[in-house]
C-alpha positions in Angstrom: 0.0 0.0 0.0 3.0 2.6 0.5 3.9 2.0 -3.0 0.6 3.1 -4.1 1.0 6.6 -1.8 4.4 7.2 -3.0 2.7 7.3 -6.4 -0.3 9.4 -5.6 2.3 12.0 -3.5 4.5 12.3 -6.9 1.2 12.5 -9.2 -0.1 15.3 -6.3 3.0 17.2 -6.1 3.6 17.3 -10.7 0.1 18.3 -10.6 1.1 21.4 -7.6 4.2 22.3 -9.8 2.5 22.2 -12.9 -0.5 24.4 -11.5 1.2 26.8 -9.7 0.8 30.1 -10.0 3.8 31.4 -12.2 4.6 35.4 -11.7 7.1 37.7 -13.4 7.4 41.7 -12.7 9.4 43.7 -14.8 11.2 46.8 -14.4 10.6 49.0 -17.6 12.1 52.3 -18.7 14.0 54.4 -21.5 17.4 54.0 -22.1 18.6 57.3 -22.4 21.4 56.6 -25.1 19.3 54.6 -27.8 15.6 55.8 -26.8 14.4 52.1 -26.5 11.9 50.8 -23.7 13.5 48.3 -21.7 11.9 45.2 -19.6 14.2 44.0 -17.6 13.0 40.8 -15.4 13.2 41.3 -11.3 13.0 38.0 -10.0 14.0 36.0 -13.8 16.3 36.6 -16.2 14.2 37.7 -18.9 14.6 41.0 -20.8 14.0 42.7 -23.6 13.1 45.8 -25.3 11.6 47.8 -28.3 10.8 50.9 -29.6 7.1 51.0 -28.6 4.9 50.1 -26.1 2.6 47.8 -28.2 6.0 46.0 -29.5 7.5 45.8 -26.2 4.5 44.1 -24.5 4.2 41.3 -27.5 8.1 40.9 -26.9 7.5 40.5 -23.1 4.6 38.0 -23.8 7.0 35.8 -26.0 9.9 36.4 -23.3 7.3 34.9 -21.0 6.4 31.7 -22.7 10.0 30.7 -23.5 10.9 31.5 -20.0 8.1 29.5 -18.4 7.1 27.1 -21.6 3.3 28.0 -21.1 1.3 30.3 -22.9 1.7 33.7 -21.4 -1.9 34.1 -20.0 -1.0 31.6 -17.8 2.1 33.7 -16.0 0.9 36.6 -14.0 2.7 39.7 -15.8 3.8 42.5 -13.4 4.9 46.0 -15.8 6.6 48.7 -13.1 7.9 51.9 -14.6 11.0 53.6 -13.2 12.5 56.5 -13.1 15.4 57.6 -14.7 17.7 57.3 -11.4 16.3 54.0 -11.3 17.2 52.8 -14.8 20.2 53.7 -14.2 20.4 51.6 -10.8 19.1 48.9 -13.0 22.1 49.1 -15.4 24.6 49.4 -13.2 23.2 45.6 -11.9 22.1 44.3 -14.6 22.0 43.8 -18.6 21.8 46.8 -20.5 19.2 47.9 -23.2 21.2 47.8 -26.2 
């Protein structure tokens, strides 16, 4: 019988991961030296950017799915725009827009 529970704990627990809520937030903003709106992932290491904001949200929503392998109304997408001061912070840390 405890083979039968170590079975239904592994089925329980893929089913968990495989339904759990999956959330990214991005920090966005203009790089200064090219003009382009940046995403830049806070918790994952996805980024991107464009030079719009309809073209930089489908670029987020394909950054999404590759990231998490499911269709990107399945992630919970977090947008937070900062500041220039900010950006910068956020380049000095992490990948730059270019």
């Amino acid at each position: 019988m405890s083979g039968n529970n170590s079975n239904s704990d592994t089925a329980k627990q893929e089913f968990e991961a495989s339904h759990a809520t999956k959330e990214v937030t991005f920090r966005v903003f203009t790089d200064s030296e090219s003009g382009l709106i940046c995403a830049s992932g806070v918790d994952h290491a996805i980024h991107t950017h464009a030079g719009s904001w309809d073209v930089l949200m489908k670029y987020v929503h394909e950054a999404v799915e590759c990231h998490f392998e499911v269709p990107y109304t399945q992630v919970k997408i977090t947008l937070i725009e900062v500041t220039d001061v900010e950006a910068q912070e956020s380049r000095d840390v992490g990948p730059h827009c270019d």
